[in-house]
C-alpha positions as CSV (number, residue, x, y, z in Angstrom):
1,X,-58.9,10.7,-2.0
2,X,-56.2,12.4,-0.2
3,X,-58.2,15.8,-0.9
4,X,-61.5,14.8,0.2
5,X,-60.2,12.9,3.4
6,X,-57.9,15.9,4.2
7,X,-61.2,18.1,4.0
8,X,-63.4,15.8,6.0
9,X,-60.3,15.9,8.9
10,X,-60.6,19.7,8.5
11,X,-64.4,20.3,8.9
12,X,-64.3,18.0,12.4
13,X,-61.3,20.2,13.7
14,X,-63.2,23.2,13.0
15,X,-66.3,22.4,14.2
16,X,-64.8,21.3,17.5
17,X,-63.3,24.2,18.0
18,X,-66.5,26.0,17.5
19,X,-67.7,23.8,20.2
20,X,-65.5,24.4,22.9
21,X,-65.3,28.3,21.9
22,X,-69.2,28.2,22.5
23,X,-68.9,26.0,25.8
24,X,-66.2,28.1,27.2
25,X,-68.3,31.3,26.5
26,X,-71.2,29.7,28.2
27,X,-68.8,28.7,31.2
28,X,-67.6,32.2,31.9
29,X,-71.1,33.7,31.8
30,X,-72.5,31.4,33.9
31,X,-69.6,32.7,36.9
32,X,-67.1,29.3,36.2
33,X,-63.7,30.0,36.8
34,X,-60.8,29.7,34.4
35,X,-59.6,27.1,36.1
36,X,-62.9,25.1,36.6
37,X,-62.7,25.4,33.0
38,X,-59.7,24.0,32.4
39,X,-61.1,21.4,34.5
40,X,-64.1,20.1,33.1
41,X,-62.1,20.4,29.5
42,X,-59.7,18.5,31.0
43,X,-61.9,15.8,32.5
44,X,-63.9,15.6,29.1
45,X,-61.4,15.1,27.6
46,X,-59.4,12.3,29.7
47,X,-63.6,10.4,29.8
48,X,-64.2,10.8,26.4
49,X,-67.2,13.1,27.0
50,X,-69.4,15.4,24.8
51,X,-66.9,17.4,23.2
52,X,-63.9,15.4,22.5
53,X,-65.2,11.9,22.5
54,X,-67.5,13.1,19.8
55,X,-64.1,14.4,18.0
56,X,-62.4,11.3,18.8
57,X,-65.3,9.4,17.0
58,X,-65.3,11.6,14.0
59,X,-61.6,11.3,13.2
60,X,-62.2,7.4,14.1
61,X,-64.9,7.7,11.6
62,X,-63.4,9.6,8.9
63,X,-59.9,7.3,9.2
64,X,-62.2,4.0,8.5
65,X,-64.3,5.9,5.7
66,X,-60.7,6.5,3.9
67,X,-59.8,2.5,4.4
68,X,-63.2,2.0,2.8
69,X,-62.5,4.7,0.1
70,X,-59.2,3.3,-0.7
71,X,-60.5,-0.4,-0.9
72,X,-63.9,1.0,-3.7
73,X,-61.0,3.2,-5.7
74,X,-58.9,-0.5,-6.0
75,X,-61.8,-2.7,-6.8
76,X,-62.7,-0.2,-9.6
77,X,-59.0,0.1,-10.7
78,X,-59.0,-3.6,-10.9
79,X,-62.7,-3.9,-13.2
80,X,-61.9,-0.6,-15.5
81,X,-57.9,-3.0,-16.1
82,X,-60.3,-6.2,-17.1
83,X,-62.6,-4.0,-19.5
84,X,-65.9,-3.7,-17.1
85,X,-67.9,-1.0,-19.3
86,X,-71.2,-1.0,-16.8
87,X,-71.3,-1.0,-12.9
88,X,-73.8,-2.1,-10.8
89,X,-74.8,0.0,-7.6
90,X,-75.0,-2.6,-4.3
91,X,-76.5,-1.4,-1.3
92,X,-74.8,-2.8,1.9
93,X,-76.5,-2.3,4.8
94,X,-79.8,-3.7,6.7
95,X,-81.3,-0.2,6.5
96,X,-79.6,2.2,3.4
97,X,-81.0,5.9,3.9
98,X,-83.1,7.7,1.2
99,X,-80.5,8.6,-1.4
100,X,-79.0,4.6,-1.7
101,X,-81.7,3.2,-1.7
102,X,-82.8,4.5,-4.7
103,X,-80.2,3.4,-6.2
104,X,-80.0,-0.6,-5.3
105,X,-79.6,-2.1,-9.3
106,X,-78.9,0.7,-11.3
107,X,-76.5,0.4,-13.5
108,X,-74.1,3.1,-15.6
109,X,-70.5,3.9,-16.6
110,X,-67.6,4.7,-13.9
111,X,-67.7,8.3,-15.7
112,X,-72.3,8.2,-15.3
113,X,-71.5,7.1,-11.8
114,X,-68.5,10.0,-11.3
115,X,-71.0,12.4,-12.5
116,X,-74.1,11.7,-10.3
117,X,-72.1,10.9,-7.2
118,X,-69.9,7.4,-6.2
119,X,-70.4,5.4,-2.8
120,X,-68.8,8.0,-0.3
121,X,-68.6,11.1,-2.5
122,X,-70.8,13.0,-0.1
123,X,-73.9,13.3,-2.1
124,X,-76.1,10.6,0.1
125,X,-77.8,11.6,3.3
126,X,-75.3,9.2,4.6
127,X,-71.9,11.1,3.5
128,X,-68.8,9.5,3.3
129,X,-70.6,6.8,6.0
130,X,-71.8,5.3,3.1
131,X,-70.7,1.6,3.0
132,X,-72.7,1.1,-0.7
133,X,-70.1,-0.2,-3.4
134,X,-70.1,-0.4,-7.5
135,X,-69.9,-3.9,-9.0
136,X,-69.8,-5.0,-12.1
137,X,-72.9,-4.9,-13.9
138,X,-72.7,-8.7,-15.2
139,X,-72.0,-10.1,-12.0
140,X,-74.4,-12.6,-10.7
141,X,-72.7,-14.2,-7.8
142,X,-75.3,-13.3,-4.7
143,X,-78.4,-12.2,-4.6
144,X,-78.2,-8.7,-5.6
145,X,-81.8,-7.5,-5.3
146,X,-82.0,-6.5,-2.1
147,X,-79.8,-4.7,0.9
148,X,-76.8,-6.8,1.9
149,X,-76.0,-6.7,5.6
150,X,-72.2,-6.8,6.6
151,X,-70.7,-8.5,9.8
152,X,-71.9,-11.1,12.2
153,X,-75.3,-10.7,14.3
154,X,-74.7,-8.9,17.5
155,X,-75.9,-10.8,21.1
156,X,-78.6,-8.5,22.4
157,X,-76.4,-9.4,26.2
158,X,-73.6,-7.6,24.2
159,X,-72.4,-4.4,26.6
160,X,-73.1,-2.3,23.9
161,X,-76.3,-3.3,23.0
162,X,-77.7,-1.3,26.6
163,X,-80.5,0.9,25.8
164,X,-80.9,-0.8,22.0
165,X,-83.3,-3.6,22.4
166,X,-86.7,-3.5,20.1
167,X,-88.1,-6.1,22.5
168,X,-88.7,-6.3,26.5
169,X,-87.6,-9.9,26.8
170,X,-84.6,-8.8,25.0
171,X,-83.7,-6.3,27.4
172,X,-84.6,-8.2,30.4
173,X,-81.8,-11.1,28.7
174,X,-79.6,-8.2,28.8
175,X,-80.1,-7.1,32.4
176,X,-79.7,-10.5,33.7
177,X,-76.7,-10.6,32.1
178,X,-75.7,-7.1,33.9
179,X,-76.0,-7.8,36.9
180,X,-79.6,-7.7,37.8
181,X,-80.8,-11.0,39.8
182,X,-84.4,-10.4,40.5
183,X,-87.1,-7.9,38.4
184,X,-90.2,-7.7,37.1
185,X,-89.4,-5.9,33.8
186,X,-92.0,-7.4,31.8
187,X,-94.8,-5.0,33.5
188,X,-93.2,-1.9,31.6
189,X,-92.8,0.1,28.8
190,X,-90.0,-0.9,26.6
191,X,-88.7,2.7,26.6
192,X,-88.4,2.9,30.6
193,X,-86.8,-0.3,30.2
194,X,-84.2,0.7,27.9
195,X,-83.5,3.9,30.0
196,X,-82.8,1.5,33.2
197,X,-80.1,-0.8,31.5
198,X,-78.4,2.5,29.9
199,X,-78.5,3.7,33.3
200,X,-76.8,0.4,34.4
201,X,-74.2,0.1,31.9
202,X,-72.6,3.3,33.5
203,X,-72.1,2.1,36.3
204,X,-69.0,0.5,37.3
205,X,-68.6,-3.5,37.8
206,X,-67.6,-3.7,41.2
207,X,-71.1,-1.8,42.1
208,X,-73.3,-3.5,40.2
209,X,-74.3,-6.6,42.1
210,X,-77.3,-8.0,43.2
211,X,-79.7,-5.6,41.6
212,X,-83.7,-5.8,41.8
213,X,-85.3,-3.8,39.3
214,X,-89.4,-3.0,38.7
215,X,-91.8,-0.8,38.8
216,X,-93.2,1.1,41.7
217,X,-95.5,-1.7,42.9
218,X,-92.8,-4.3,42.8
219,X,-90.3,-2.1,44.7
220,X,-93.3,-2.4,47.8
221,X,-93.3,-6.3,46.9
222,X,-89.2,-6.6,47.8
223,X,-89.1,-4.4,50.6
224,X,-92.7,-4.5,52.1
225,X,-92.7,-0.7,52.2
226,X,-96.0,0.3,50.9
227,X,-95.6,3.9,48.9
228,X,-98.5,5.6,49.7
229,X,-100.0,9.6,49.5
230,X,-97.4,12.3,48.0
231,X,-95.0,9.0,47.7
232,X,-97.1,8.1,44.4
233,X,-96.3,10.6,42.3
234,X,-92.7,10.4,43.3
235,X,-90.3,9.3,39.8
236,X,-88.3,6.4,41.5
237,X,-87.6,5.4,44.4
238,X,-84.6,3.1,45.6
239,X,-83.4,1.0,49.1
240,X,-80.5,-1.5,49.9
241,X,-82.5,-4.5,51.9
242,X,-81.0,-7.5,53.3
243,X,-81.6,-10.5,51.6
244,X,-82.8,-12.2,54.6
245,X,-85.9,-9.2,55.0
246,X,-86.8,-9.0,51.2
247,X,-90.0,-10.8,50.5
248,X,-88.2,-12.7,47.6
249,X,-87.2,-15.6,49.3
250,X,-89.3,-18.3,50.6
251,X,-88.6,-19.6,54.6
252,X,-86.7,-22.6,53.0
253,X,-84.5,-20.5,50.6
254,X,-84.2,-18.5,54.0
255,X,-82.9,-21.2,56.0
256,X,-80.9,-22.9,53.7
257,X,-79.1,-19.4,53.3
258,X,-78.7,-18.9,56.8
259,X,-76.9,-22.4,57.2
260,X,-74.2,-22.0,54.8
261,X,-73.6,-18.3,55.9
262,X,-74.9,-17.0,52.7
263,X,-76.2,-13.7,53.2
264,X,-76.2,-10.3,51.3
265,X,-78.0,-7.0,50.1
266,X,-80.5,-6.5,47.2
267,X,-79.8,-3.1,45.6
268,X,-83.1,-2.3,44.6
269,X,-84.5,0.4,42.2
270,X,-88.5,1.4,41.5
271,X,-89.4,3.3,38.3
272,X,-93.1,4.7,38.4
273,X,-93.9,3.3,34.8
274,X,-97.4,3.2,35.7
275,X,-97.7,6.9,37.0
276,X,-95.6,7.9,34.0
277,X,-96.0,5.7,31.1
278,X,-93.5,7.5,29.1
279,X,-90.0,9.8,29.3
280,X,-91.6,12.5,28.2
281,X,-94.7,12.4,30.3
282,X,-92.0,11.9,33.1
283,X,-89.4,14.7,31.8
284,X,-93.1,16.9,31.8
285,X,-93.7,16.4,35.1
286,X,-89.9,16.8,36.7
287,X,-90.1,20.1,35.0
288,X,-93.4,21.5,36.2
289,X,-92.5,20.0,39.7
290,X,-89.2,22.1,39.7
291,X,-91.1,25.1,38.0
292,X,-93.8,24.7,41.0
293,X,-91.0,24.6,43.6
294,X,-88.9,27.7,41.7
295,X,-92.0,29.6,42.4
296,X,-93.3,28.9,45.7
297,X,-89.3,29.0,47.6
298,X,-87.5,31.3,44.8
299,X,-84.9,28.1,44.8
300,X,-84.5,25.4,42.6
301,X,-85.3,21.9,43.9
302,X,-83.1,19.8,41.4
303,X,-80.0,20.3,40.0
304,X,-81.6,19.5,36.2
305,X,-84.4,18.2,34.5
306,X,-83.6,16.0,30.9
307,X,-85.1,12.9,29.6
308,X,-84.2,9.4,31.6
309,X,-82.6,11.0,34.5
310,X,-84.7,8.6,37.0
311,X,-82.9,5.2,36.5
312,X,-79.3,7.8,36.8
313,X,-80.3,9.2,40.2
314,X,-81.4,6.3,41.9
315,X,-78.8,3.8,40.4
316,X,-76.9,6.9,41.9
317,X,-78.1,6.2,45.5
318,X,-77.3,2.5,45.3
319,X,-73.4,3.1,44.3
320,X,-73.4,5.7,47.4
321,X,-74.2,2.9,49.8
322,X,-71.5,1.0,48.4
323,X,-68.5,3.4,48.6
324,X,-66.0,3.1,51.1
325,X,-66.0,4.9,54.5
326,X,-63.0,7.0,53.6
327,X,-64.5,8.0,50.4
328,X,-67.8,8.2,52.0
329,X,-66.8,10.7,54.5
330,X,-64.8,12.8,51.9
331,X,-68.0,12.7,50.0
332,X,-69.8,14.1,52.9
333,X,-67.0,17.1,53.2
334,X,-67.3,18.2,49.6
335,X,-71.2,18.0,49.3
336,X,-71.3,20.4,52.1
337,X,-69.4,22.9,50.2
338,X,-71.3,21.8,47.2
339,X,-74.8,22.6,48.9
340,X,-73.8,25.8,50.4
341,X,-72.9,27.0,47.1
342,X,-75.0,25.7,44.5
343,X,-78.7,27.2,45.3
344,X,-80.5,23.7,44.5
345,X,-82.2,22.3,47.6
346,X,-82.3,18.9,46.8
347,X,-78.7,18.7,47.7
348,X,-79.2,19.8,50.8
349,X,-79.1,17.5,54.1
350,X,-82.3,16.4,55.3
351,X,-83.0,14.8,58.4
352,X,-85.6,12.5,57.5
353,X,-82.6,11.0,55.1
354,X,-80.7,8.8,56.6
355,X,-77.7,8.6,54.1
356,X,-75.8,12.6,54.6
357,X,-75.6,14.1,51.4
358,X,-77.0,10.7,49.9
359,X,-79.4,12.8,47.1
360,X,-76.5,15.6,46.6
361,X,-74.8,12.0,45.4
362,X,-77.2,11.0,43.4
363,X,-78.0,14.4,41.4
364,X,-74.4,14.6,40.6
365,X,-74.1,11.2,39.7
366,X,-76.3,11.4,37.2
367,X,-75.4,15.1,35.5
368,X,-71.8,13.4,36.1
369,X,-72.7,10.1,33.7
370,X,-75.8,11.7,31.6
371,X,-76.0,15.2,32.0
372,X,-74.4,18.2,31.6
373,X,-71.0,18.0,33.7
374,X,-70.5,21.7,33.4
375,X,-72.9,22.5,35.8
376,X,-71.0,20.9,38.2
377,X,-67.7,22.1,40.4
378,X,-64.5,20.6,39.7
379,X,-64.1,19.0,42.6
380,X,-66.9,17.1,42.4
381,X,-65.6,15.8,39.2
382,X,-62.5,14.9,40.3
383,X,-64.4,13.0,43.1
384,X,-66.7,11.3,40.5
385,X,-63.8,10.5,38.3
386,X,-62.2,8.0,41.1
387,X,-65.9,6.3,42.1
């Protein structure tokens, strides 16, 4: 056991290392400093982002396989002692892969079993992940013809369950659980959905209050801005409206507000679901959009294009309204250096914004949560790392 963990341990070192020898290599071409290197490793790996969170998991992974390993080699210890001649092959797990499945109620000898491959040995699809186990054969305790399923059911308001739900009203349970007071998820797709309350898990408590989420036609219901022309085939859309001006609230729940002193912003964010029914009928569009742009100014409009940006960006804009003056204004001294530098124009001021530097925030935002960090400077990381 010793050998095969030992190996295991090896393999995730070493493919780590290829990793950041390929990262680095891509750094340096791409004009990055050795010292903005240094600090997006060093930021990766104080976050626990691509590359070492992933190696973090793996040793994690490999550490519990080896509890697992240890407990099997016992239990079989304990049956081979007592004279057990046949074992039994139990799949545990709601859905087994390919190779252990198969196998649910077979029976052979430990040295049949040693031969074709044990739980763990590394001849499944599912490696040493594998969480099947070898009984023996005469036991008739449980139910044995069918997948066993380990531990207790997991809430779908759980934190981690963000971006997992099979089911709309299960993701809207989740949403209201994170934060979001008013929306109208249930007119879209489950997959836009999903994307919004992974978008939401990222960001930090203290920002994530009083949040009004929907599609395009609900964000003009909130705020009574009607998105018209070139605004339709916009990807989402976002405002901070006081309470007291959203069309949420009747006059009564508006008075009664306004006599106890109750009062407030919605944080509200618009997906076009209906213009884009799907992330990769959105992703298609960002990129022709930014391929269109490339070729009529010869500069690129966004920083980058991948799958569920939208809900990223915008949630992006509603933590920039939020952040302190002092951090605000550092924000704005940084994104000018940013802007001048980076060739996107996105980033760029615009006076028909009113937030300075408001979408340079919300691009790096979301490369800074979902994307690829290393296409940002290190300061703005360090700047990202404190929101």
């Amino acid at each position: 056991m010793s050998i095969v963990l030992g190996n295991q341990l090896s393999n995730v070192a070493a493919q780590t290392t290829l990793d950041l020898q390929g990262i680095v290599t891509s750094m340096r071409s791409s004009g990055m400093t050795d010292s903005a290197i240094s600090a997006t490793l060093m930021s990766d790996l104080t976050t626990g982002g691509r590359i070492f969170g992933n190696y973090r998991n793996q040793v994690k992974n490999t550490v519990k396989s080896g509890v697992s390993m240890a407990g099997s080699n016992g239990s079989e210890g304990r049956f081979l002692d007592k004279g057990v001649k046949e074992f039994q092959w139990v799949t545990v797990s709601a859905k087994p892969c390919p190779d252990c499945e198969r196998r649910l109620g077979e029976t052979g000898t430990m040295e049949y079993w040693r031969t074709v491959g044990k739980p763990q040995s590394g001849f499944s699809v599912c490696q040493q992940n594998c969480q099947c186990q070898l009984i023996a054969a005469d036991y008739k305790g449980e139910n044995l013809d069918k997948p066993l399923v380990r531990g207790k059911k997991v809430s779908v308001t759980d934190p981690k369950m963000a971006g997992k739900h099979k089911t709309v009203q299960d993701s809207i349970k989740w949403a209201e659980k994170n934060g979001v007071i008013h929306n109208q998820l249930n007119k879209m797709p489950l997959e836009h959905v999903n994307e919004i309350n992974r978008a939401i898990s990222k960001i930090p408590k203290r920002y994530r209050q009083n949040l009004v989420i929907g599609d395009f036609d609900y964000f003009s219901k909130v705020t009574g801005r009607k998105l018209k022309g070139m605004e339709l085939a916009n990807f989402g859309v976002s405002a901070n409206i006081n309470m007291m001006d959203a069309k949420l609230l009747t006059l009564k729940e508006k008075i009664a507000l306004s006599k106890k002193g109750v009062g407030g912003m919605y944080r509200v964010v618009g997906v076009n679901s209906k213009g884009y029914k799907s992330l990769d009928e959105m992703l298609k569009y960002q990129k022709r959009s930014n391929k269109a742009y490339m070729k009529r100014t010869g500069n690129k409009w966004s920083l980058e294009n991948y799958k569920g940006k939208t809900p990223h960006h915008e949630f992006g804009h509603i933590i920039h309204n939020q952040l302190p003056q002092d951090m605000r204004d550092n924000w704005n001294i940084i994104a000018k250096r940013w802007a001048n530098t980076a060739g996107v124009d996105m980033i760029k001021i615009k006076a028909s914004w009113t937030e300075a530097y408001g979408e340079a925030f919300a691009e790096a935002w979301a490369s800074y949560i979902a994307g690829d960090k290393s296409l940002l400077p290190d300061y703005i990381i360090k700047f990202m790392d404190k929101v």
